[in-house]
C-alpha positions as CSV (number, residue, x, y, z in Angstrom):
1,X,37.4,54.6,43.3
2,X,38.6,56.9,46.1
3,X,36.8,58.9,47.4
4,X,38.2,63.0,47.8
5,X,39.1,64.0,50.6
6,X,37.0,66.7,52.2
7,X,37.4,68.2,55.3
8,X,35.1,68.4,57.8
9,X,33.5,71.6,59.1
10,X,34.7,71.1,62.3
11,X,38.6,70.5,60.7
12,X,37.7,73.6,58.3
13,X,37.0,75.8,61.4
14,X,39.9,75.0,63.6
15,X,42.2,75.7,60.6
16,X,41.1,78.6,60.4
17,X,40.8,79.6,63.6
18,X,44.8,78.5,63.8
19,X,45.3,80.7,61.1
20,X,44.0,83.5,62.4
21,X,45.8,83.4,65.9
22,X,48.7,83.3,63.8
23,X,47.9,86.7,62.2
24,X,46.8,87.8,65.6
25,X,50.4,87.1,67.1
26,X,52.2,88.3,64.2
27,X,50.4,91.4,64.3
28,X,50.5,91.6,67.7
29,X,54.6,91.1,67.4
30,X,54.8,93.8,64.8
31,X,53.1,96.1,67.5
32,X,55.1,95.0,69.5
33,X,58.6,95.6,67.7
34,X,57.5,99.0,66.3
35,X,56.5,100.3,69.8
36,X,60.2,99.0,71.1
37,X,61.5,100.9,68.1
38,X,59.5,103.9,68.5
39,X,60.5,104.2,72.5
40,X,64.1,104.0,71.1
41,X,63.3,106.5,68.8
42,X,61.8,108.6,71.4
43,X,64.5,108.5,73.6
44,X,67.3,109.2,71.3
45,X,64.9,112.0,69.7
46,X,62.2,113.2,72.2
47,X,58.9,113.7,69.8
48,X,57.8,117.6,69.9
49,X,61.0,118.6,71.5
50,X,64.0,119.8,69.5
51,X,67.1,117.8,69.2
52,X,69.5,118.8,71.6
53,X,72.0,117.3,70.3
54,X,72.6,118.4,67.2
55,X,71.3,121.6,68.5
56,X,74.3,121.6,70.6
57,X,76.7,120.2,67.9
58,X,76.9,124.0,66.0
59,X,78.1,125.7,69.3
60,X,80.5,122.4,70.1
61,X,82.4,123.0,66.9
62,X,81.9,126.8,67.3
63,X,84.0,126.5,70.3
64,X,86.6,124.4,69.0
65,X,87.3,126.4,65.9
66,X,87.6,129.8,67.9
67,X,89.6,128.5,70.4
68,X,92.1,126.8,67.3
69,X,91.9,130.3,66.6
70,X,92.7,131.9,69.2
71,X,95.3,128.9,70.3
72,X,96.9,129.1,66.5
73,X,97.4,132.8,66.7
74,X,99.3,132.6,70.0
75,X,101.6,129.3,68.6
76,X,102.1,132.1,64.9
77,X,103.1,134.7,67.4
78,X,105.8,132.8,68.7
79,X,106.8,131.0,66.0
80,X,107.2,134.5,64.3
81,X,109.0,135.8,67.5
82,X,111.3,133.4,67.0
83,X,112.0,133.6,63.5
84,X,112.2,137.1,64.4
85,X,115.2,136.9,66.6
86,X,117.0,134.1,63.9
87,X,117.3,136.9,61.7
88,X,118.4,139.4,64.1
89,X,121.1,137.0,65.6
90,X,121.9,136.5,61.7
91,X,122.6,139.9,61.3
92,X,124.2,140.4,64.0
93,X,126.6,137.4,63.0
94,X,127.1,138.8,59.7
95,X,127.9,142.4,60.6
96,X,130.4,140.7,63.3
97,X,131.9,138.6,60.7
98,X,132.4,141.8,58.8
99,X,133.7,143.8,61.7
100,X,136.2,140.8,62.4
101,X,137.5,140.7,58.7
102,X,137.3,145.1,58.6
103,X,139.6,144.6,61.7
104,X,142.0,141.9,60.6
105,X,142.6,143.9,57.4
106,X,143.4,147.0,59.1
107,X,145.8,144.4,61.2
108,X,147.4,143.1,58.1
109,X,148.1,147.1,57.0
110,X,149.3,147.6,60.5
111,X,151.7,144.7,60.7
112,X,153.1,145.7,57.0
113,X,153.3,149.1,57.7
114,X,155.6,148.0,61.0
115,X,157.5,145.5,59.0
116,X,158.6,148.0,56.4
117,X,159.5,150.5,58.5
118,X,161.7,147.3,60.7
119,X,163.2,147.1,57.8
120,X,164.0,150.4,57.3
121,X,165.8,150.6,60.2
122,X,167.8,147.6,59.8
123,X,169.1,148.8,56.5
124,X,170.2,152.5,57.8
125,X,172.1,150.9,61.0
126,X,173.9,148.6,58.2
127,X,174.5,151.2,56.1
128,X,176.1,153.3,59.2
129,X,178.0,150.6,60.9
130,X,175.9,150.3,63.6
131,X,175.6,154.2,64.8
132,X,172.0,155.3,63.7
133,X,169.5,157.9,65.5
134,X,166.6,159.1,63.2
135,X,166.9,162.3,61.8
136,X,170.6,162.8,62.8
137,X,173.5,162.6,60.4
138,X,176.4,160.5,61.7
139,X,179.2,162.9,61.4
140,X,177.3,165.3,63.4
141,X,179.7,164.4,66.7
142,X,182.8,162.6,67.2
143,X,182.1,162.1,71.0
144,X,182.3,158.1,71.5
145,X,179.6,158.4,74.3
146,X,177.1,160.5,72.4
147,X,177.8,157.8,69.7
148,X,177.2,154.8,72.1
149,X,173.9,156.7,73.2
150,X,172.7,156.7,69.6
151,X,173.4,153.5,69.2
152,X,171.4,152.5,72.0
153,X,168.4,154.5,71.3
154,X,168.1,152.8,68.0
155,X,168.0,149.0,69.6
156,X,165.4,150.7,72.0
157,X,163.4,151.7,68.7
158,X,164.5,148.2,67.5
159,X,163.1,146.4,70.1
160,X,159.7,148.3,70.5
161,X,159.0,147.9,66.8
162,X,159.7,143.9,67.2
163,X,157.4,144.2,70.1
164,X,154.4,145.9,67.9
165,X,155.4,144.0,65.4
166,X,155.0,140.8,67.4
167,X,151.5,141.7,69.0
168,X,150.3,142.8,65.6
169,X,150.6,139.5,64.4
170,X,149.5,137.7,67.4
171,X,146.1,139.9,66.8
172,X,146.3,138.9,63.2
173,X,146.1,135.4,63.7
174,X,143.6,135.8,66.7
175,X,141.3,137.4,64.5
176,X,141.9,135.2,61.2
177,X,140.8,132.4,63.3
178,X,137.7,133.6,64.5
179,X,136.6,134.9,61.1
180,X,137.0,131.4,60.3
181,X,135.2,130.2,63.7
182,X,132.4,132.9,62.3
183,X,132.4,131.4,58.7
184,X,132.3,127.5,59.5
185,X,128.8,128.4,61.7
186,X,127.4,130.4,59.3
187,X,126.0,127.1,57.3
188,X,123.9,125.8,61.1
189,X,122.9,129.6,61.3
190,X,121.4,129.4,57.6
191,X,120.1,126.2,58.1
192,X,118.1,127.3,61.5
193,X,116.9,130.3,59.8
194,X,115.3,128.4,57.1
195,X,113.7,126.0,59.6
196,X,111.9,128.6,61.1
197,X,111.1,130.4,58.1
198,X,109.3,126.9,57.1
199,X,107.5,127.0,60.4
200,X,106.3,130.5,60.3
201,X,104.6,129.5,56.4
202,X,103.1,126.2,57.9
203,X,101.8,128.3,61.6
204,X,100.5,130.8,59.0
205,X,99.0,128.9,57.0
206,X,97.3,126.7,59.7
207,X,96.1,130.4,61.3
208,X,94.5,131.7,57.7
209,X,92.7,128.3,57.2
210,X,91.3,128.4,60.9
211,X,90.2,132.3,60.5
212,X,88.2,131.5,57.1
213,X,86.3,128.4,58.6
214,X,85.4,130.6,61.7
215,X,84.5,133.6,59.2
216,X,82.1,130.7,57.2
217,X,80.7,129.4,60.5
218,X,79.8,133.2,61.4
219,X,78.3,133.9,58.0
220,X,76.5,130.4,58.3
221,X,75.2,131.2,61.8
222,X,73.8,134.6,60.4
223,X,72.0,132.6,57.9
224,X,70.5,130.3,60.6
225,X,69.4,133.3,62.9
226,X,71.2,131.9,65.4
227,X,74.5,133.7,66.9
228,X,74.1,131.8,70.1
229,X,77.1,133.0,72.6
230,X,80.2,130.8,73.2
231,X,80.2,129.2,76.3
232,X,84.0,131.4,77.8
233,X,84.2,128.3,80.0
234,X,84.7,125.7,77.0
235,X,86.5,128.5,75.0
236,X,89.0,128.7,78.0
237,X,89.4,125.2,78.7
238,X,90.3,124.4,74.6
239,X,91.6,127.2,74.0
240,X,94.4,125.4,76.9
241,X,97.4,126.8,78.3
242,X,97.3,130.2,75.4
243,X,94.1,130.7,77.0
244,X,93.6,132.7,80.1
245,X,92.5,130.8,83.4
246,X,89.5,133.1,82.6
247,X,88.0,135.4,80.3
248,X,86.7,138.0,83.4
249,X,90.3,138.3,84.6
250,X,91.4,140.6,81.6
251,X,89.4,143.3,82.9
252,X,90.3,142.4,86.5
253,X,93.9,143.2,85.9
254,X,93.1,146.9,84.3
255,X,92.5,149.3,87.0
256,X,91.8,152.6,84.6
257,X,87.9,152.4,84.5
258,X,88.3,152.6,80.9
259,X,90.1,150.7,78.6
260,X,91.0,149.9,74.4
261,X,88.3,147.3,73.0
262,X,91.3,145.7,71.3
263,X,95.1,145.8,72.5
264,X,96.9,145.0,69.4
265,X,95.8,147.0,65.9
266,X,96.1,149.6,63.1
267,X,93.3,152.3,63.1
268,X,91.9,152.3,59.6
269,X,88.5,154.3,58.7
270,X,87.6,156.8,61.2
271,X,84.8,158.5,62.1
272,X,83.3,161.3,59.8
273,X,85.3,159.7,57.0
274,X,83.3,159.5,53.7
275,X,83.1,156.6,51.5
276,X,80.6,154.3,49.5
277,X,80.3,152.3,52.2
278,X,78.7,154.8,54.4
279,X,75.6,156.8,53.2
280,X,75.9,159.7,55.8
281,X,79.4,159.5,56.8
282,X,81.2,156.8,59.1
283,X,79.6,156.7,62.8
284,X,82.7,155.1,64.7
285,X,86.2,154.3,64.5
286,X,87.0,150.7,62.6
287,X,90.3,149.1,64.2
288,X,91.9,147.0,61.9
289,X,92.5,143.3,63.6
290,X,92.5,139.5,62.4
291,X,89.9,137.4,62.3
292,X,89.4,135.6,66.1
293,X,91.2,139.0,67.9
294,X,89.7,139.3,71.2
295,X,88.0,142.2,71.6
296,X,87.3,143.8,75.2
297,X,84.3,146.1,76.6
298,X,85.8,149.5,77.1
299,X,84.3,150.0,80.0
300,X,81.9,148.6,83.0
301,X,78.0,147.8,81.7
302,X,75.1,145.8,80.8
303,X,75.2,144.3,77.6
304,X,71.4,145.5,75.7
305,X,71.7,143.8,72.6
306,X,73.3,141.5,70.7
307,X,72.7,141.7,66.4
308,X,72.9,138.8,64.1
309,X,73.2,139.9,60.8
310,X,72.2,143.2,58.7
311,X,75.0,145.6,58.4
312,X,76.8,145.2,61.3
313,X,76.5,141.4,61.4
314,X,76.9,139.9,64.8
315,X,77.3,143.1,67.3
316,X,77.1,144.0,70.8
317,X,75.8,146.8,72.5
318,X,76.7,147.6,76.2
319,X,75.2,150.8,78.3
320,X,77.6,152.0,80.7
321,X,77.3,155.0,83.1
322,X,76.2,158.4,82.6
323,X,73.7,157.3,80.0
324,X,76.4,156.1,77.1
325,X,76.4,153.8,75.3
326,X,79.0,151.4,73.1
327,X,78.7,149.2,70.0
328,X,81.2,146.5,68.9
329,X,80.2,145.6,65.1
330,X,81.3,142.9,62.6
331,X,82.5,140.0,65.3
332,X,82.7,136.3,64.2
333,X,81.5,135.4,67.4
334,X,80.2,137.1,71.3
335,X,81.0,135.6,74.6
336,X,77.6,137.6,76.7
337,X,74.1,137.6,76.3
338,X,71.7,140.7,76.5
339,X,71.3,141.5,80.2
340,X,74.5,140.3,81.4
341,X,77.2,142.3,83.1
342,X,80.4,142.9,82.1
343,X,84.0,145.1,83.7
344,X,86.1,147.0,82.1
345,X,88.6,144.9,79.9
346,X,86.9,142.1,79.8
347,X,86.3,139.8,76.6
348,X,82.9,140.2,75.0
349,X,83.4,138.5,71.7
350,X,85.8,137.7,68.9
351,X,86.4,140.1,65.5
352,X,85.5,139.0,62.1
353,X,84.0,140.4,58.8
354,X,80.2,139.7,59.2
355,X,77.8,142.4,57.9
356,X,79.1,144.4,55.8
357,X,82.5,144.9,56.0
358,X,85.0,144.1,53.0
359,X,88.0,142.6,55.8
360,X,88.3,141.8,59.3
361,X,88.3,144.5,61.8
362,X,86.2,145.8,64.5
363,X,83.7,148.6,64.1
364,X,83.4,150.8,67.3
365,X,81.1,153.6,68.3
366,X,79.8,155.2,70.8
367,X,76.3,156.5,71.8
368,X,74.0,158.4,73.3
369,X,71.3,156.1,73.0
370,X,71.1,152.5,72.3
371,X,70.2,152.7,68.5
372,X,71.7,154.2,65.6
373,X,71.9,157.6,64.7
374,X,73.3,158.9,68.2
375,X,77.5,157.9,67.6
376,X,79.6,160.1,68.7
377,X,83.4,160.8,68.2
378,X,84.9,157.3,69.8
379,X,88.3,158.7,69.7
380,X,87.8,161.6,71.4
381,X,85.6,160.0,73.7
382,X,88.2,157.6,74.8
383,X,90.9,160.7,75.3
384,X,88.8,162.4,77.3
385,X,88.5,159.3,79.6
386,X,92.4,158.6,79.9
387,X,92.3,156.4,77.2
388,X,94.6,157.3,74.1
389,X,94.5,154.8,71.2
């Protein structure tokens, strides 16, 4: 009989022993592997520090969308421009197609009217044997000359009405061809007009979907607590060749030391009015612009304050000289930070609807004193300071 295999101590302990250096060294491994992954992690995502990437990734895409704003609005505007002028040239081409065909009847009554009375005198000099003067009986004289001179002052009447006659219908058929000129375009003119007509709906359309993602990115960014600037830099450079080389150079160009906070708009609720939107009456004067319409400081400052959120949503406030102040409310986004300066005319933000507001427009006061409760008449203000809105 066999005898069982046993192993010896000294076998027993250096398997073992084997076995644990292989624990050691895959431990040792796994340290190893989930330091290397933890320096990765670590560098891609700095512990304790916030991530400045995706920090950066909400002012990235707040860029881009402003700019597409900004750069849609200006390809709309032109688009409409154009569309503008199809329709004016189609007018034009219509009421000269109606001209031509007014004047070629009046022709036609001309050339009839010259005709029939041709004819008239044809029939009266065969009736009288060749002696005919309008108006004057025959038998009036039996002088041969005066008859020979009657005779010859009707050929002369003869001949100019053949003349008349002749350039009447020369004009006739000058103007029934370009009537027909006029009508064989009119099909290209219809058919350019309603090209454009189908760009101006797609460049509108493109424009209304790029204002309400910038109107959700500045109610989203109110939400955060975080209406960080836009970097005018970034703005400029996507906003491309609709974009100004830069932002300061609006203001530059303005030499009045005062100017409009926006260039193009419709005044809408002004100040004093009443309403249910305004408790004690309405401190400024609301300017009724798009979403993403650059708005301006109306004069040379500081900026003091920039709001994010509460009833004016994201605003700015800029002190200027003499102790006054001005407040541009409701913006989708601001181009300056508290403490920066600013000139007159130059860009301090985009308008939107944030805060309360029930549509896009800019709210604008001015103050005596930083806070609210000091507005003053903007409109007046501005006309007493050259500027008339």
């Amino acid at each position: 009989m066999r005898r069982p295999y046993r192993p010896s101590r000294r076998r027993h302990w250096t398997d073992w022993t084997r076995q644990t250096h292989r624990i050691r060294r895959t431990r040792r491994t796994y340290r190893r592997r989930g330091a290397v992954l933890c320096a990765l992690c670590v560098a891609v995502c700095p512990l304790g520090v916030p991530d400045s990437s995706a920090a950066g990734r909400a002012p990235d895409r707040l860029v881009r969308v402003s700019s597409q704003v900004f750069r849609l609005a200006e390809e709309a505007g032109r688009v409409r421009q154009r569309y503008e002028s199809g329709v004016r040239e189609a007018k034009e081409q219509t009421a000269g197609v109606r001209g031509v065909a007014r004047q070629l009847r009046q022709q036609r009554i001309v050339s009839s009217a010259l005709r029939e009375d041709a004819g008239a005198a044809a029939r009266a000099q065969y009736r009288t044997g060749g002696f005919t003067a309008a108006g004057v009986p025959t038998a009036a004289s039996d002088d041969p000359m005066e008859l020979l001179g009657r005779q010859s002052s009707a050929e002369r009447r003869q001949e100019l009405l053949a003349a008349s006659l002749g350039e009447t219908d020369r004009r006739s058929r000058e103007l029934a061809a370009r009537e027909q000129s006029a009508a064989a375009s009119w099909p290209a003119a219809e058919e350019d007009l309603a090209r454009l007509r189908a760009e101006r709906r797609v460049a509108d359309r493109r424009l209304a979907a790029a204002r309400g993602e910038l109107d959700a990115m500045a109610r989203a960014a109110i939400a955060g607590g975080r209406c960080e600037p836009l970097d005018r830099e970034r703005f400029t450079t996507a906003a491309g060749a609709y974009g100004p080389a830069a932002v300061d150079t609006a203001g530059a160009a303005e030499e009045a030391a005062w100017a409009r906070p926006v260039l193009s708009y419709e005044l809408s609720a002004g100040y004093g009015d009443s309403g249910a939107s305004w408790a004690r009456g309405h401190t400024g004067q609301d300017f009724a612009v798009p979403t993403g319409t650059p708005v301006r400081s109306v004069g040379a400052g500081t900026v003091v304050s920039a709001g994010c959120g509460g009833p004016y949503g994201i605003s700015l406030v800029i002190r200027h000289a003499d102790g006054w102040y001005s407040q541009y409310a409701h913006l989708s986004a601001s181009f300056v930070a508290p403490g920066e300066e600013v000139l007159t005319g130059q860009w301090i933000g985009l308008s939107g609807t944030t805060g309360n507001s029930t549509g896009p427009h800019l709210h604008f006061e001015i103050r005596t004193k930083p806070g609210y409760g000091s507005a003053v008449d903007p409109v007046a203000w501005l006309r007493v300071r050259g500027v008339r809105l």
